[in-house]
C-alpha positions as CSV (number, residue, x, y, z in Angstrom):
1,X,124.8,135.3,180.1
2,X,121.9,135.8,177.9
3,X,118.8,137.1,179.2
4,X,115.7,135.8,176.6
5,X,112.1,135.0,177.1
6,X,113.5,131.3,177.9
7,X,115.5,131.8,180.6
8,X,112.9,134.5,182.1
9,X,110.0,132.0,181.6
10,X,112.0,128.9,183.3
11,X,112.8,131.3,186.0
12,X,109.2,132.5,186.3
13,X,108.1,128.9,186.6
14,X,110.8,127.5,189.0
15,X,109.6,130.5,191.4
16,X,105.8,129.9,190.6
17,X,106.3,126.4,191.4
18,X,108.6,127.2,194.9
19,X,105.6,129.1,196.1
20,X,102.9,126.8,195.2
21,X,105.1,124.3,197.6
22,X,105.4,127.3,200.3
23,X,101.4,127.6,199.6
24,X,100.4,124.2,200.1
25,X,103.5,122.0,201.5
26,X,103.7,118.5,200.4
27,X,107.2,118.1,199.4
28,X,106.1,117.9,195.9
29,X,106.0,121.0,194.1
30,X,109.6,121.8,195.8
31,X,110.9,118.9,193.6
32,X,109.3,120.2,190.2
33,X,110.4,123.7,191.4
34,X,114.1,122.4,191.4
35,X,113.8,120.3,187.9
36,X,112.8,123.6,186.5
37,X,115.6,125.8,188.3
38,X,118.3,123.4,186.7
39,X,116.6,123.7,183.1
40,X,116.9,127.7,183.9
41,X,120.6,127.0,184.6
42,X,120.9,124.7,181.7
43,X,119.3,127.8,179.5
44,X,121.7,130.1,180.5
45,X,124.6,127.7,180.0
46,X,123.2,126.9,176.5
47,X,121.5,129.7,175.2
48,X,121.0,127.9,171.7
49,X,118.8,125.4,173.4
50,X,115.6,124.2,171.3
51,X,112.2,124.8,173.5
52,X,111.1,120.9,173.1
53,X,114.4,120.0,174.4
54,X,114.4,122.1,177.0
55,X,110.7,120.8,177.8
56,X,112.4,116.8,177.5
57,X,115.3,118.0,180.1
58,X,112.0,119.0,182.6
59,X,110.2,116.4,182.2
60,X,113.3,113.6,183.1
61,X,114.6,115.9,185.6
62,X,111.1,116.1,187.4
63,X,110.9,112.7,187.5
64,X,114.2,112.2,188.5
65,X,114.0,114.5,191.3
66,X,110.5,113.1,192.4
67,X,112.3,109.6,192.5
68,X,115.0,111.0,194.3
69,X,112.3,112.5,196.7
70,X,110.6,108.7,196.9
71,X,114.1,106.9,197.6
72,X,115.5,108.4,199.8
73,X,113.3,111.7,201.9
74,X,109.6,110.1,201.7
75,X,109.3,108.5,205.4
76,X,111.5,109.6,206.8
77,X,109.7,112.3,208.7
78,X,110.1,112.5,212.9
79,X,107.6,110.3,214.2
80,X,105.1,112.1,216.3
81,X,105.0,111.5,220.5
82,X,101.4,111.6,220.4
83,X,100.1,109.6,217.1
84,X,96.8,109.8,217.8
85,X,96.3,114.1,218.5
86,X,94.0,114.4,215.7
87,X,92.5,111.5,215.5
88,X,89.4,111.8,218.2
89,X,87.5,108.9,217.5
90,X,90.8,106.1,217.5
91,X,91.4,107.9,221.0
92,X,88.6,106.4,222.5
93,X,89.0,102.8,221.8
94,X,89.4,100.6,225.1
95,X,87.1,103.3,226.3
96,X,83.9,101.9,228.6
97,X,80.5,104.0,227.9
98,X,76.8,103.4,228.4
99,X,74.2,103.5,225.6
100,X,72.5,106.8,225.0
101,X,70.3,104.8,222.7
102,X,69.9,101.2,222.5
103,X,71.7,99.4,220.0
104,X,68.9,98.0,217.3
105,X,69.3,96.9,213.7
106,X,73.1,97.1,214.6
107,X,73.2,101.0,215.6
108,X,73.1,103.2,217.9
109,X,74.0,106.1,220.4
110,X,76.5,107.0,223.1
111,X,77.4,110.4,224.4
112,X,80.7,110.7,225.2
113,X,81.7,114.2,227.3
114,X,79.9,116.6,225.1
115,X,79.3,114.8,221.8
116,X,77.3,112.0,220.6
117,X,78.3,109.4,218.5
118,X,76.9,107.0,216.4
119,X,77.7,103.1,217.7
120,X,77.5,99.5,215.5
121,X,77.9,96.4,217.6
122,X,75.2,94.1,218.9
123,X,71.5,94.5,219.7
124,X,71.8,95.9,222.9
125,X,69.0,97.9,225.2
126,X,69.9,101.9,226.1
127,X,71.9,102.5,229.6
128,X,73.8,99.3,228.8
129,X,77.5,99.2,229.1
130,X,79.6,98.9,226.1
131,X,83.3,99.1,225.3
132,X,84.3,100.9,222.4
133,X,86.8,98.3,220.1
134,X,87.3,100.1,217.0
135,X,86.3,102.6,214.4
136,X,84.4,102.8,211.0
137,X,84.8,106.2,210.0
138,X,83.4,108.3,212.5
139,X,81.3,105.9,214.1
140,X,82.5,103.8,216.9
141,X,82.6,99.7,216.7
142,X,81.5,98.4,220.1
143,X,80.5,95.0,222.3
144,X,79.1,94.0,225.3
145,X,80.6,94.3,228.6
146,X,79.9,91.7,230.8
């Protein structure tokens, strides 16, 4: 087992590449971090091995490990119970409110609870009833109730 500034750098950056995943998780720097542990193996195994093919074996194996990733992890993550947790303004579609401010130009303003948002939908005066149908962003899509 030869211990040279090859095998200490691949091992350097297969650990440098494990923590940037444990940093920021994504499920992408894990794969990279593994392509690089198997060219640290590979260095030990084959201590005469140049550095550009070394750099050639890191480069397929990254890609073959992020395919691997694609094929077969990606999407397959548990499905959440409750979809829409963090998505506050998708919550309140179906939702009936009444104008804040009425709808003119195509904008205005309802306050739902403690927060105002910003509507689009129809020209429509304020205290009129409106049912929220969709989102743009941050700002809810309504229509008339009749």
């Amino acid at each position: 087992m030869a211990w040279n500034w090859q095998t200490v750098t691949w091992a350097a950056i297969a650990l440098l590449l494990f923590a940037a995943e444990a940093m920021a998780p994504g499920a992408f720097m894990l794969w990279l971090g593994l392509a690089a542990a198997v060219v640290f193996g590979l260095v030990l195994v084959f201590p005469g091995l140049s550095v550009l093919a070394q750099v050639a074996a890191f480069v397929l194996l990254s890609f073959v490990s992020i395919q691997v990733y694609r094929t077969w992890f990606r999407g397959r993550e548990r499905q959440s119970d409750r979809p829409l947790l963090n998505r506050r303004a998708e919550q309140l579609v179906g939702r009936v409110v009444t104008l804040e401010r009425g709808i003119v130009q195509g904008s205005g303003r309802v306050q739902i609870a403690d927060a105002y948002w910003d509507v689009i939908g129809p020209e429509l005066p304020a205290g009129a009833a409106v049912r929220v149908i969709g989102t743009d962003g941050m700002t809810l899509r309504v229509e008339a109730v009749s």
